[in-house]
C-alpha positions in Angstrom: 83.1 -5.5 -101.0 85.0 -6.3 -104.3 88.4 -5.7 -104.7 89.7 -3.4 -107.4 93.0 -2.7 -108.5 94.5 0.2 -106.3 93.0 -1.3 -103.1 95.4 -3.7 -101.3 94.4 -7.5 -101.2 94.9 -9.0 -97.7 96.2 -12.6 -98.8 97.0 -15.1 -96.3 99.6 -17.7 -97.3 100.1 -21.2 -95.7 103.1 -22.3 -97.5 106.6 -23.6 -95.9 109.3 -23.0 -98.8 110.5 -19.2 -99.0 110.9 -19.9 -102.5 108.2 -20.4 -103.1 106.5 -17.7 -101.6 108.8 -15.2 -103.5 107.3 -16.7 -106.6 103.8 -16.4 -105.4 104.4 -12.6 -104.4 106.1 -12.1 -107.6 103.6 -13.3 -109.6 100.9 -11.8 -108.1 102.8 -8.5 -108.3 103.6 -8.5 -111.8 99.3 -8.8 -112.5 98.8 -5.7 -111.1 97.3 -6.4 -107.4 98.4 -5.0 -104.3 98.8 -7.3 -102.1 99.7 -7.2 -98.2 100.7 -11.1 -96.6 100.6 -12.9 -94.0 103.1 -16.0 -94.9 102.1 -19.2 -92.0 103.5 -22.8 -91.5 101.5 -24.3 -89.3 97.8 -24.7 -87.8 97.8 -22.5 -84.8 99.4 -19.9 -87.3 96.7 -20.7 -89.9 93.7 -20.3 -87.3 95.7 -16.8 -85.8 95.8 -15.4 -89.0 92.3 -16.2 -90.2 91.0 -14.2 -86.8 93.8 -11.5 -86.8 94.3 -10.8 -90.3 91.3 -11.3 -92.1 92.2 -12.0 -95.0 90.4 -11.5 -98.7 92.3 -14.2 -100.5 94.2 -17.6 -98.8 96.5 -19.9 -100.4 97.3 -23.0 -99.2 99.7 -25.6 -100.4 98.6 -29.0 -100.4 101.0 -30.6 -97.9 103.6 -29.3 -95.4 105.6 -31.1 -92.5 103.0 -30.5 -89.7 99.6 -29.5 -91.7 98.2 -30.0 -95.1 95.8 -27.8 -97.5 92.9 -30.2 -96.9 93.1 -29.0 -93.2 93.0 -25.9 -93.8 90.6 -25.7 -96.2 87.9 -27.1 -93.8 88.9 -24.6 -91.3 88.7 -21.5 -93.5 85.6 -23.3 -94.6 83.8 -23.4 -91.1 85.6 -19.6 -90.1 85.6 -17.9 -93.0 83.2 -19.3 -95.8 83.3 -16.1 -97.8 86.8 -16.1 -98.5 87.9 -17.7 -101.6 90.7 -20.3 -101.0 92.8 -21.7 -104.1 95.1 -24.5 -103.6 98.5 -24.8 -104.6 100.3 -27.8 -105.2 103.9 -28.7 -107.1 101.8 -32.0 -107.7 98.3 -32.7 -107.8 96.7 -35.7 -109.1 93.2 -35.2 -110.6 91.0 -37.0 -108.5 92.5 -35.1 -105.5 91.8 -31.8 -107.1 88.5 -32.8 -107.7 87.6 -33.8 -104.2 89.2 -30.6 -102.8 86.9 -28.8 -105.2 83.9 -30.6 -103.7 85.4 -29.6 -100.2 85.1 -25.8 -101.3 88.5 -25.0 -102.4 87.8 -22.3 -104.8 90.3 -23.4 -107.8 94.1 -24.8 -107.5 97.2 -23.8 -109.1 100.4 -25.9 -110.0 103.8 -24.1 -108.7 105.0 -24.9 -112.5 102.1 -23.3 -114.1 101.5 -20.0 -112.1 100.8 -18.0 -115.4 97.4 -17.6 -114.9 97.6 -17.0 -111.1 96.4 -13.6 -111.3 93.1 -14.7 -113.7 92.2 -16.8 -111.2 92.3 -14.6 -108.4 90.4 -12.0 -110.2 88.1 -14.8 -111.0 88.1 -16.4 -107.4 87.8 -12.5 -105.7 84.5 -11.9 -108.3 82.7 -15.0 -107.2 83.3 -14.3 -103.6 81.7 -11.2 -104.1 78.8 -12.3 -106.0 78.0 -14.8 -103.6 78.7 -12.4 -100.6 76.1 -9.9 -102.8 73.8 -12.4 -103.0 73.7 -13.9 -99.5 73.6 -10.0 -99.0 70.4 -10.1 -100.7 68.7 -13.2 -99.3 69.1 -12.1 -96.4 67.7 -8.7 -96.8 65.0 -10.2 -98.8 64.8 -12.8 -95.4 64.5 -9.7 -93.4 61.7 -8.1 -95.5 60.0 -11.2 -95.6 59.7 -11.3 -92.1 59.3 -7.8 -91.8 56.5 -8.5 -94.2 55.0 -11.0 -92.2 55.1 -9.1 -89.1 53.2 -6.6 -90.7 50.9 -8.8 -92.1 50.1 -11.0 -88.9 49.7 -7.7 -87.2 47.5 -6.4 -89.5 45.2 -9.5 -89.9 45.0 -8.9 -85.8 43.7 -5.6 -86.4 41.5 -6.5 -89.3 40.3 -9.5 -87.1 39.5 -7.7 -84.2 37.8 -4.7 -86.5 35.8 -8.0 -87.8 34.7 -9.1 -85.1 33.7 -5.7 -84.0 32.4 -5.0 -87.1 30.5 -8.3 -86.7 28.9 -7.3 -83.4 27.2 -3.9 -84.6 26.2 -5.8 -87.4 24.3 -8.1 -85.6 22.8 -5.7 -83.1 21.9 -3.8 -86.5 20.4 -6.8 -87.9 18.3 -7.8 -84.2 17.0 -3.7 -84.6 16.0 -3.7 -87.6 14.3 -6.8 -87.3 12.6 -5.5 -84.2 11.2 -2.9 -86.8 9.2 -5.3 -88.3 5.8 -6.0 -87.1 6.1 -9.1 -84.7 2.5 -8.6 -83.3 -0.6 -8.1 -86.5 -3.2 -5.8 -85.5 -6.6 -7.4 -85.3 -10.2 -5.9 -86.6 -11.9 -5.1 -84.7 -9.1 -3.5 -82.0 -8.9 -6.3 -79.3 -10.5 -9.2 -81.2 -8.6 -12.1 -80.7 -6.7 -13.6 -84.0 -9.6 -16.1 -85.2 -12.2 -13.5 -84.8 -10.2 -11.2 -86.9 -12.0 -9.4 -89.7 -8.4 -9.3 -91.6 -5.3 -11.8 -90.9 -1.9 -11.4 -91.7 1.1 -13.7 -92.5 4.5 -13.0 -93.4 8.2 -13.9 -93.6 11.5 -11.9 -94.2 15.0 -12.8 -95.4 17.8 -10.2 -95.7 20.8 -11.7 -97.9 23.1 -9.8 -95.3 23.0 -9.3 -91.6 21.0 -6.3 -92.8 18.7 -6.0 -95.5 16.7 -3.1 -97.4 13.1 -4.6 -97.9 10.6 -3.1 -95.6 6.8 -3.7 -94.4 4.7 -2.5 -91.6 1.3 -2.8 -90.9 -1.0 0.4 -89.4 -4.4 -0.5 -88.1 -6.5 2.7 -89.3 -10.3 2.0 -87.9 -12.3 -1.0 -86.7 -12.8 -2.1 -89.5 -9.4 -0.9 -92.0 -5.7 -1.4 -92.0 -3.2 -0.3 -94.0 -0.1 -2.2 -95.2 3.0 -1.0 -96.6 6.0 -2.4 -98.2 8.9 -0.9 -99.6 12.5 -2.1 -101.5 15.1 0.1 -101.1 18.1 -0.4 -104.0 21.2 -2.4 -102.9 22.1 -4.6 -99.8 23.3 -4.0 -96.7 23.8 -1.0 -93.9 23.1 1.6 -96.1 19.7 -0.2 -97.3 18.7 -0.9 -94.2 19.1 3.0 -92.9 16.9 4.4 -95.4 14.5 1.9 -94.4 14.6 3.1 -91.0 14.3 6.2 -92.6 11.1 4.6 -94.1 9.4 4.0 -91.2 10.1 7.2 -89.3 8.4 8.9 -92.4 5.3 6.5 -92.3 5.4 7.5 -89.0 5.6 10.8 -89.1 2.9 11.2 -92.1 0.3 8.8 -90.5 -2.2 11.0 -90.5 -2.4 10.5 -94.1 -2.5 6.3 -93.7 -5.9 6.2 -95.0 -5.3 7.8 -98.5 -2.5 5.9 -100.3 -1.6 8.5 -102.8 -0.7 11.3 -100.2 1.1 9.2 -97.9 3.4 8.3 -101.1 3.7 11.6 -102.0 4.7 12.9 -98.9 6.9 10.3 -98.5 8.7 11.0 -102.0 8.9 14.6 -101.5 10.4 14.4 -97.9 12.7 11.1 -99.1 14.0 13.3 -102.3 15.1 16.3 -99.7 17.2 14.1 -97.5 18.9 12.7 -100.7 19.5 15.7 -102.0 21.0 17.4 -99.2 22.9 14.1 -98.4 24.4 13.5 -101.9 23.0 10.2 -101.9 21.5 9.0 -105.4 19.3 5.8 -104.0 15.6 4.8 -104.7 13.2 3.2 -103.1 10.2 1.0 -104.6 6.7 1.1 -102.8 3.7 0.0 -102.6 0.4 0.9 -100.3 -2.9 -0.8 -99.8 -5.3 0.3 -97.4 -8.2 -2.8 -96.9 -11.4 -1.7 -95.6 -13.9 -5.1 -94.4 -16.7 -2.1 -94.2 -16.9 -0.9 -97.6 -15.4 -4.5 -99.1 -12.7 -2.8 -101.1 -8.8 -2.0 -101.0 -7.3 1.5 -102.2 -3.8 1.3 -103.1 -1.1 3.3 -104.6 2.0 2.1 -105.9 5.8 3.5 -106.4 7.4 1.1 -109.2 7.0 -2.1 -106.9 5.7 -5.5 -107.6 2.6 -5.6 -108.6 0.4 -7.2 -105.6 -1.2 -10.7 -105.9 -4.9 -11.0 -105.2 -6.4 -14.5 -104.8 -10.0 -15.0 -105.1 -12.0 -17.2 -102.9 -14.7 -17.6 -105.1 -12.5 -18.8 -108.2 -9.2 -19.5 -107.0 -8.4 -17.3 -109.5 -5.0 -15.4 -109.1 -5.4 -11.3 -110.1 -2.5 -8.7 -110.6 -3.5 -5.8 -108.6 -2.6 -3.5 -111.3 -3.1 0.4 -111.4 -5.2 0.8 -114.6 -3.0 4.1 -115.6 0.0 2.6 -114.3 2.2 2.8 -111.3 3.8 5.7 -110.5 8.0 6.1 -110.2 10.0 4.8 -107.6 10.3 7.3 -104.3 13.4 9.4 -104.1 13.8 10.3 -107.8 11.6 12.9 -108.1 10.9 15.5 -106.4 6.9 16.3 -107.5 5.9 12.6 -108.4 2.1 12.3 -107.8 1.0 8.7 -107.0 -3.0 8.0 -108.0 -4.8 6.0 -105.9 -6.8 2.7 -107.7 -9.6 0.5 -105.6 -10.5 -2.9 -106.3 -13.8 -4.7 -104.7 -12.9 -7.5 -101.9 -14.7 -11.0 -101.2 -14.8 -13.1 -97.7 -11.5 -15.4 -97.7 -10.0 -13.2 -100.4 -5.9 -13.0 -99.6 -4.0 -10.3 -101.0 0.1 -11.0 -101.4 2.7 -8.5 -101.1 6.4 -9.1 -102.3 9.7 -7.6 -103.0 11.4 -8.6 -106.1 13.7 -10.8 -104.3 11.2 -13.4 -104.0 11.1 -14.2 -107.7 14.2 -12.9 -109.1 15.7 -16.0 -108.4 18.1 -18.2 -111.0 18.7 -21.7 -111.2 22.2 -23.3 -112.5 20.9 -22.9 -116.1 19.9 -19.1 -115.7 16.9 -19.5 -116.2 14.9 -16.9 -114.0 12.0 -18.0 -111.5 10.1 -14.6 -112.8 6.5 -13.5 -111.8 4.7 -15.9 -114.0 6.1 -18.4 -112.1 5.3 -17.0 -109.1 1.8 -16.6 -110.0 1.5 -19.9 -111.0 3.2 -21.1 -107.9 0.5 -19.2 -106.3 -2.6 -20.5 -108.1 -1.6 -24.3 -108.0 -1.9 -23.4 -104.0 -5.2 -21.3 -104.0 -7.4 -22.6 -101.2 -4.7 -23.3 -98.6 -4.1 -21.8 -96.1 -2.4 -17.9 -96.2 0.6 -19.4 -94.0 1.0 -22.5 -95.2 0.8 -20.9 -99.0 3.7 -18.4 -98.2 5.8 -21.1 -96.8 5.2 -23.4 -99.1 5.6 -20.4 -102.2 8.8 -20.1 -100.8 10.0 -23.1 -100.3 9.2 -24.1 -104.0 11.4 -21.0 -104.6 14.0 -22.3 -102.6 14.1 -25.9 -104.4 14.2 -23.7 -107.9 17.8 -22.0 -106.8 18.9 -25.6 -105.9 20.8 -24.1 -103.2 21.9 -21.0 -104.6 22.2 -17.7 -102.1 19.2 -15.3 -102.8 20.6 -12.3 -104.9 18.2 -9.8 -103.1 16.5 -9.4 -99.8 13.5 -11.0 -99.5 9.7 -9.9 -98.4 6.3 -12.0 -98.3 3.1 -10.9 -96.7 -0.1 -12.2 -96.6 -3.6 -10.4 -95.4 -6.3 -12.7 -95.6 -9.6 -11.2 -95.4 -11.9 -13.4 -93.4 -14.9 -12.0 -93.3 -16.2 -8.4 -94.2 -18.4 -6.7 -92.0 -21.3 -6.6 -94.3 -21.1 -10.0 -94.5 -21.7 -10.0 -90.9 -24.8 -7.5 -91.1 -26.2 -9.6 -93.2 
């Protein structure tokens, strides 16, 4: 607390001559302060006073009978290291007021020169209380700190366990949706066994998260038809990979319609743009939908702003974009009354259709310079004639080496339907 003027200064004086502690108390009087003293001789007194009176202010003279200033200032030191103590001396060499500076004494004053005793108290009283104010303040600031790090340590054990929680449903997210996925390929006709499949299928997934929001599945229509369907829902993560839950529940739901492209698109638009509505939700999804037939040798397909498909001929080796010839229609969820046209293509034996997301070839290497879909088609043709898996894995792993060990920006979806044989083929 500083000290002003009308407050009374408790000042405890270690000093033997009565003289001069009249002149002290005289001097001090005649600046202005109001002092209360405590006048001590010896050590025991010294020590008593420092615990009884508490003092604001001490002065000590350099040497008595018994005791001596150096003394006491190393006990007022280890006691009371807040109080100010100026020593005062008839005689004082130099190099001993220096090293009683270096011991703490605050400043020293010569019993012929006591003048400016009252500017040096003032002076010695306003450094006590700066550094008592700041030692105030460190310590609060310690106090914080370690409030601070409480706080934080028990926070990063809340966050931790909610992380690890977190963590848990995440992965029991990512092990359901990936149970979503077809594990098991139907076969043509039902019950066939894998090599005496009219159609064959070959695919691979990779969510950048623990969940992702590209989507296939794979509906066996007929003996002799299946139908595939793929879907990209915009962004990553949870909220992706609900609406393509949501996906499949509405394939589900309209698979009466799995054998006409169009309308299962549009009735999955319509319902999709219902649910976002109500839900506030501005998301799209793209989509695309082929149905292959081995009976009449030809695919139908619609498509929602997705990837064009990738057909490879057996007959050339020649890689074809299976392109609507009007174009494909908008992405589901944006509108409410988009019509999607359905488009046919002819099929040979050992053709193998690909379907994709757009995470498969939007892909940058340390340059920026984007893998693209000519690439990908190119990737594709140098690797016509091998085998559908080995060409997806292979695709891919190309793909992978391109990155040079970059993350995927986007969820990734590959599918392969080989056609083996068609059944007039077999008739024949």
């Amino acid at each position: 607390m500083g000290h002003e003027d009308n407050q009374f200064l408790r000042i405890l004086l270690l000093e033997d001559s009565a003289l001069d502690t009249e002149l002290t108390r005289n001097e001090l009087e005649q600046t202005g302060l109001r002092c209360e003293w405590s006048v001590v001789q010896t050590r025991a007194a010294f020590e008593a006073g420092i615990d009884q009176f508490r003092p604001d202010l001490i002065f000590a003279d350099v040497k008595l009978p018994s005791f001596d200033g150096a003394t006491a200032l190393a006990i007022a030191r280890d006691r009371c290291p807040d109080v100010p103590v100026i020593i005062v001396s008839g005689t004082v060499g130099e190099e001993n007021a220096v090293e009683l500076l270096k011991q703490g004494a605050t400043d020293f004053v010569l019993k012929d020169r006591m003048g400016r005793m009252g500017q040096k108290v003032r002076r010695a009283l306003r450094e006590a209380d700066e550094r008592r104010a700041r030692r105030q303040a460190e310590g609060d600031l310690r106090r914080m700190n370690e409030e601070l790090e409480k706080r934080v340590a028990e926070r990063t054990r809340e966050l931790t366990q909610k992380n690890a929680l977190m963590e848990e449903e995440l992965q029991m997210a990512r092990e359901l949706q990936m149970a979503l996925l077809p594990h098991h390929f139907p076969t043509l006709p039902k019950g066939a066994g894998i090599r005496d499949s009219a159609i064959r299928f070959c695919s691979m997934y990779q969510p950048t998260r623990s969940v992702g929001g590209d989507f296939f599945n794979v509906f066996p229509l007929s003996d002799t038809s299946v139908g595939v369907f793929m879907c990209d829902v915009m962004g990553h993560g949870v909220r992706a990979a609900l609406v393509t839950a949501m996906m499949r529940a509405l394939g589900e739901q309209f698979s009466g319609t799995a054998d006409q492209p169009g309308e299962l698109l549009t009735k999955i638009n319509r319902t999709l743009w219902e649910i976002l509505r109500h839900s506030g939700t501005h998301l799209f999804a793209t989509a695309c939908y082929v149905v292959a037939d081995v009976a009449t040798s030809r695919i139908t397909f619609a498509n929602a702003g997705h990837p064009s498909p990738l057909l490879v001929r057996s007959s050339s080796r020649l890689v074809e974009a299976i392109v609507p010839p009007r174009g494909s229609g908008p992405a589901l969820g944006i509108f409410e009354n988009a019509h999607y046209a359905v488009h046919e293509r002819a099929l040979e034996s050992s053709d193998l259709i690909l379907l994709f997301t757009d995470g498969l070839f939007d892909v940058e290497n340390h340059l920026d310079e984007s893998f693209n879909e000519q690439r990908l088609r190119q990737s594709i043709q140098a690797r016509a004639g091998m085998p559908p898996d080995q060409l997806v894995h292979d695709v891919f792993q190309e793909i992978k080496q391109f990155a040079e060990g970059r993350a995927f920006a986007d969820d990734v979806c590959f599918l392969g339907m080989e056609i083996a044989h068609l059944a007039s083929s077999d008739a024949a």
